[in-house]
C-alpha positions as CSV (number, residue, x, y, z in Angstrom):
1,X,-5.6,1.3,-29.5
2,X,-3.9,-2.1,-28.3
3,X,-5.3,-5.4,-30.1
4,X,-7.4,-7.5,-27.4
5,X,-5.0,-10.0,-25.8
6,X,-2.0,-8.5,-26.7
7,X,1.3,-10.0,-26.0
8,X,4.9,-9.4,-24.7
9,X,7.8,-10.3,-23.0
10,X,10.0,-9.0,-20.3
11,X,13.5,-10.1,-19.6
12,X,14.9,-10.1,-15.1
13,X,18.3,-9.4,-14.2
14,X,18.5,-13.0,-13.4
15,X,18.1,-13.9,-17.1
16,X,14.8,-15.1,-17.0
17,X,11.6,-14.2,-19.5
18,X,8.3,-13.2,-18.2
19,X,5.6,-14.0,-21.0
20,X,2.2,-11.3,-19.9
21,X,-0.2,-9.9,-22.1
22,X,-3.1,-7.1,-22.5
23,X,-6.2,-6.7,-22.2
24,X,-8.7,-3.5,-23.5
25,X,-11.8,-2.7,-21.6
26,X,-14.1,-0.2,-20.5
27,X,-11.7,1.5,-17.6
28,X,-10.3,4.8,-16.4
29,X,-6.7,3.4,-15.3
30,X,-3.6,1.4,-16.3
31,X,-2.8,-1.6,-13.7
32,X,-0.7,-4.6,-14.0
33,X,-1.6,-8.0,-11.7
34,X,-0.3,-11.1,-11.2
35,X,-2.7,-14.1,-10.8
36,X,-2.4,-17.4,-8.3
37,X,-1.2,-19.3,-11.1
38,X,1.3,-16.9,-12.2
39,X,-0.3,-15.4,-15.2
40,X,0.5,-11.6,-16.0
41,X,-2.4,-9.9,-17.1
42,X,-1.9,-5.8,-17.8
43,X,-4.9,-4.4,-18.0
44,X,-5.7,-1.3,-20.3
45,X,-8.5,1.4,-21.4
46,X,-9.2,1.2,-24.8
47,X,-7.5,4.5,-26.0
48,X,-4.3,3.4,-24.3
49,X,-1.7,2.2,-26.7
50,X,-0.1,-0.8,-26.4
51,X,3.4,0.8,-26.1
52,X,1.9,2.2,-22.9
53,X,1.2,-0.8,-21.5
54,X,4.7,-2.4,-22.1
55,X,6.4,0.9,-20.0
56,X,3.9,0.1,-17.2
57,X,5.3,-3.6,-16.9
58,X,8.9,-2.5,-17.2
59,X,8.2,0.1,-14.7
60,X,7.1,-2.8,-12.2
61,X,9.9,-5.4,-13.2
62,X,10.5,-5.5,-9.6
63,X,7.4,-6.3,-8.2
64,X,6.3,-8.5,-11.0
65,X,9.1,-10.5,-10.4
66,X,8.8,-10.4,-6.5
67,X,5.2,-12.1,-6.8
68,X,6.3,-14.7,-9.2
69,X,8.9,-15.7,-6.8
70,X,6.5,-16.0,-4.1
71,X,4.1,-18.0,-6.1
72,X,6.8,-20.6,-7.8
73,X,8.7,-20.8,-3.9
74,X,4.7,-21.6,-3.0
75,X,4.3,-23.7,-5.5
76,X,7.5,-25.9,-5.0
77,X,6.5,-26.2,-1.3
78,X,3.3,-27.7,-2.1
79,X,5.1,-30.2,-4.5
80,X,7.5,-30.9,-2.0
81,X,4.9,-31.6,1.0
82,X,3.1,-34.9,1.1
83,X,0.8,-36.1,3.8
84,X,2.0,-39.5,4.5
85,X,3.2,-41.2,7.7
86,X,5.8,-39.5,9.7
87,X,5.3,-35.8,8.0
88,X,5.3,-32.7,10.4
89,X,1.5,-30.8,10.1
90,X,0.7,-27.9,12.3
91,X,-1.3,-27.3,15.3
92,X,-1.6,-23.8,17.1
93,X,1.5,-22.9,15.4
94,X,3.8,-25.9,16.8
95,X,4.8,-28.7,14.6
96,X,3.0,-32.1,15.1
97,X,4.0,-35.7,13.8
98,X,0.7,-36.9,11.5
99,X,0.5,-40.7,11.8
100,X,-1.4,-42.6,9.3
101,X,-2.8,-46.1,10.1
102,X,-4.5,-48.2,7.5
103,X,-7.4,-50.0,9.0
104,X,-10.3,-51.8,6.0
105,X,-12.4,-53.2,8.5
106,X,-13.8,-49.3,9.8
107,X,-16.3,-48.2,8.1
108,X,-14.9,-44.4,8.0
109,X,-11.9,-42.7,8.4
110,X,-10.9,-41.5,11.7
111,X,-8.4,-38.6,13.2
112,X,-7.7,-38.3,16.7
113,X,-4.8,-36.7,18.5
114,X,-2.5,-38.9,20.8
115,X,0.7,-38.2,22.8
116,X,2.8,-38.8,19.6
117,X,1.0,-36.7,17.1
118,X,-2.1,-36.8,15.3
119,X,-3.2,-40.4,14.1
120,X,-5.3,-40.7,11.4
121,X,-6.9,-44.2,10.1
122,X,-7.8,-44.3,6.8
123,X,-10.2,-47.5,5.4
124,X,-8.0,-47.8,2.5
125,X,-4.6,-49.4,2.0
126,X,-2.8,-47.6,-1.1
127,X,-0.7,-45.3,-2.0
128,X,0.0,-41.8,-4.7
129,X,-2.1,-38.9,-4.8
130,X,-5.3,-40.8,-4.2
131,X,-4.2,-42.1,-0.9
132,X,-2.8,-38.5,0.4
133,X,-5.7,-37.1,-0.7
134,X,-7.7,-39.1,1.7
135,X,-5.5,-38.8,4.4
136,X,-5.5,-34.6,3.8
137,X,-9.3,-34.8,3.9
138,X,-9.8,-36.3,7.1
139,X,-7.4,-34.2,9.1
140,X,-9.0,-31.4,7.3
141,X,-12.3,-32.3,8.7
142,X,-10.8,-33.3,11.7
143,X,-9.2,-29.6,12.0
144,X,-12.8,-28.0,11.4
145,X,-14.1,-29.9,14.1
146,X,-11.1,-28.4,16.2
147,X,-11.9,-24.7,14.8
148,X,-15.3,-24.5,15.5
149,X,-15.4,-25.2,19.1
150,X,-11.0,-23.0,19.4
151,X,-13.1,-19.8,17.7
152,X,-16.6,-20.2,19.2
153,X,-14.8,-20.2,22.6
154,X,-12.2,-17.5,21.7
155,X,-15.1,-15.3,19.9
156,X,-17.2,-15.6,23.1
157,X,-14.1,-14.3,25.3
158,X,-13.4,-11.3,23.1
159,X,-17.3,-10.3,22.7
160,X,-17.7,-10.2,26.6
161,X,-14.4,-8.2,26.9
162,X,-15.4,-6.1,24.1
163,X,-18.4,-5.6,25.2
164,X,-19.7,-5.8,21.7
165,X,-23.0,-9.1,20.3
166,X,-22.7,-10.9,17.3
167,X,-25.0,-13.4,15.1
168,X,-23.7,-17.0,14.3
169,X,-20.0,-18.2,13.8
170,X,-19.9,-20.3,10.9
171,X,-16.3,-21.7,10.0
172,X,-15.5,-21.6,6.1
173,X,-12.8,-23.1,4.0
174,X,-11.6,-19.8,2.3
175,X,-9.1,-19.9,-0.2
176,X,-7.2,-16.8,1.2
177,X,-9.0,-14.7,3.9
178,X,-9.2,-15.5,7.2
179,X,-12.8,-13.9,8.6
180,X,-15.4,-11.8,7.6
181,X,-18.3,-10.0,9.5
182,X,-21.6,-9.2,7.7
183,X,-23.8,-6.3,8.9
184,X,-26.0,-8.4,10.1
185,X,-23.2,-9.5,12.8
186,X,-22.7,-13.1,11.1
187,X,-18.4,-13.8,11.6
188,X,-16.9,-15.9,9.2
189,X,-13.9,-17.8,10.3
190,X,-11.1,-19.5,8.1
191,X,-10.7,-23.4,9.8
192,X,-6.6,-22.6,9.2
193,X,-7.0,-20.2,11.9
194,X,-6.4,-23.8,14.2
195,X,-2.9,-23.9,12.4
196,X,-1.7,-20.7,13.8
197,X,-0.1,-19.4,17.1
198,X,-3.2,-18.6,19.4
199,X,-2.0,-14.6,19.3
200,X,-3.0,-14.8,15.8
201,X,-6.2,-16.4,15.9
202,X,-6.7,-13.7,18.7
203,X,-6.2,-11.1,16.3
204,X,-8.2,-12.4,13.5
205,X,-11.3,-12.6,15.8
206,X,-10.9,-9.1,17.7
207,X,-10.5,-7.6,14.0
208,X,-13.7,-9.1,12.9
209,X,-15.5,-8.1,16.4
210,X,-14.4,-4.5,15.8
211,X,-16.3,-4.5,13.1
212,X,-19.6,-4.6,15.0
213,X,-18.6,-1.0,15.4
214,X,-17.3,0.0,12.7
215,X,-17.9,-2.0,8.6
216,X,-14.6,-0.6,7.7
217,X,-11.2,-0.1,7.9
218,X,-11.6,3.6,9.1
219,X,-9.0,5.1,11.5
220,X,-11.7,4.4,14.2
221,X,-12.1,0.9,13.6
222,X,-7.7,0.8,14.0
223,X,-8.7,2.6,16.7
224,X,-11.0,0.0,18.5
225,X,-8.5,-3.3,17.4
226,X,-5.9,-1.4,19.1
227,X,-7.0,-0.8,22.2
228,X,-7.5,-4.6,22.7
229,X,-4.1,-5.6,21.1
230,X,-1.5,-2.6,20.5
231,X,0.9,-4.6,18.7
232,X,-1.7,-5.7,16.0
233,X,-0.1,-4.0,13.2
234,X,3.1,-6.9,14.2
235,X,0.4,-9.8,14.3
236,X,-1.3,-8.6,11.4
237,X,2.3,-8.9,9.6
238,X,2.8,-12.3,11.4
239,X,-0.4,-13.5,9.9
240,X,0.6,-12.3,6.1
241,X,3.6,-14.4,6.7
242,X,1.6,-17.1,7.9
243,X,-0.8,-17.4,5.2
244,X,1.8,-17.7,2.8
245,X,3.1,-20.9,3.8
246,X,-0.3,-22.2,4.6
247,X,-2.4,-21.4,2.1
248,X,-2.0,-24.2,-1.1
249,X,-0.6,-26.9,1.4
250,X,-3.7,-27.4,3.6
C-alpha cells in the first residue's frame, strides 16, 4: 500500500527530470494524467504498491513527455503573444492587424473592424499587463458579439438542411470545448469558434445538431455528421490542431 501523495522522479532521453507523484483512492484501475499546468498526478487503488505505480509512469515516458511538450510550447506562446498595437489576431481563420487607439474622453471602450484590421479604443492610456488586459477584453467581447449572430445564422442553415429543431443558442466562454447540446435541445457554442476557418465552425455546429438524433457518439450519430460532411473525421483533426494554439491565448 503506497503512502498518500507519494513521490518520484523520472529521467527523458533529452536529459530532463519529470517530478509526478501518487495518489491512493477508492478505484478499480491504475492511470497516469497530466494536468493544464503540467502536474503529473498517477493515480492508484489502495492495494496497489507504490512500485506499481512507478512501472506505469516509465511505461508512458513517451506520452508523459509528449503532453508536457505541448503544454510548455503552449505556455511559451502565451508568454510570447501580447495584444498591443500592430499584433496579428485572428478572424475566420485569416490573420488580422489589431490596432489599439487610446481615447480618455469615451466613456467605454470600443472595437470595430476597419479596412486595416480591427481597431480597438481603449479609455485608458498605459501600458503592462493591465493595459493588454483591457485591450484583450474588449475584442473578446467584441468577438462574442461577432459569434452570436456567425453561429445563430450558421445553426439556422444546418437545422433547415438537416431537417432537425433545436432550443436556444447561447454562446459560452469555455475553457476547452467548443459546443454542447443538452437533451432538452439547448446548443452551446464556444465564441473562439469566430477564430476559425468557417469549415470548422461548420463542423462544430453539424456535430452538435446530430445530436438532436442521437445524445452520443454511437456509430449512428458518425453516421448522421457524415452524411452532411464526409471528410469530418479531417476537420475534426483540423479543429484539435486549432484548439491548441487558441486556447490560453484568447
Amino acid at each position: 500500500m503506497i503512502r498518500n501523495m507519494e513521490t518520484g522522479s523520472i529521467t527523458f532521453q533529452d536529459g530532463s527530470i519529470c517530478n509526478y507523484k501518487m495518489i491512493a483512492s477508492k478505484r478499480r484501475t491504475m492511470a497516469v494524467s497530466v494536468t493544464k499546468e503540467g502536474e503529473v498526478i498517477v493515480r492508484l487503488p489502495f492495494h496497489v504498491s507504490a512500485a506499481a505505480g512507478h512501472r506505469l509512469v516509465v511505461d508512458n515516458r513517451d506520452w508523459i513527455y509528449k503532453q508536457l511538450w505541448k503544454i510548455h510550447t503552449k505556455l511559451g506562446e502565451k508568454k510570447e503573444f501580447h495584444f498591443v498595437h500592430g499584433a496579428s489576431v485572428l478572424l475566420f481563420g485569416t490573420s488580422v492587424l489589431l490596432l489599439v487607439s487610446e481615447d480618455p474622453l469615451k466613456k467605454k471602450d470600443t472595437v470595430r473592424e476597419t479596412k486595416e484590421g480591427i481597431l480597438v479604443t481603449v479609455t485608458l492610456i498605459s501600458e503592462g499587463p493591465e493595459y493588454e488586459e483591457r485591450i484583450r477584453e474588449a475584442l473578446k467581447l467584441w468577438y462574442r458579439k461577432r459569434a452570436k449572430t456567425y453561429l445563430e445564422e450558421k445553426t439556422a442553415w444546418w437545422a433547415n438542411k438537416m431537417k432537425v429543431d433545436y432550443e436556444r443558442i447561447a454562446i459560452r466562454d469555455q475553457a476547452t470545448r467548443w459546443g454542447s447540446c443538452s437533451g432538452k435541445g439547448n446548443l452551446n457554442f464556444n465564441w473562439r469558434l469566430v477564430l476559425l476557418p468557417e469549415e470548422l465552425a461548420d463542423y462544430v455546429v453539424v456535430h452538435e445538431l446530430a445530436h438532436r438524433f442521437h445524445m452520443n457518439h454511437s456509430r449512428q450519430f458518425w453516421s448522421v455528421v457524415d452524411h452532411e460532411l464526409p471528410d469530418y473525421i479531417e476537420r475534426r483533426k483540423a479543429l484539435a490542431n486549432w484548439g491548441e494554439k487558441l486556447f490560453g491565448i484568447y
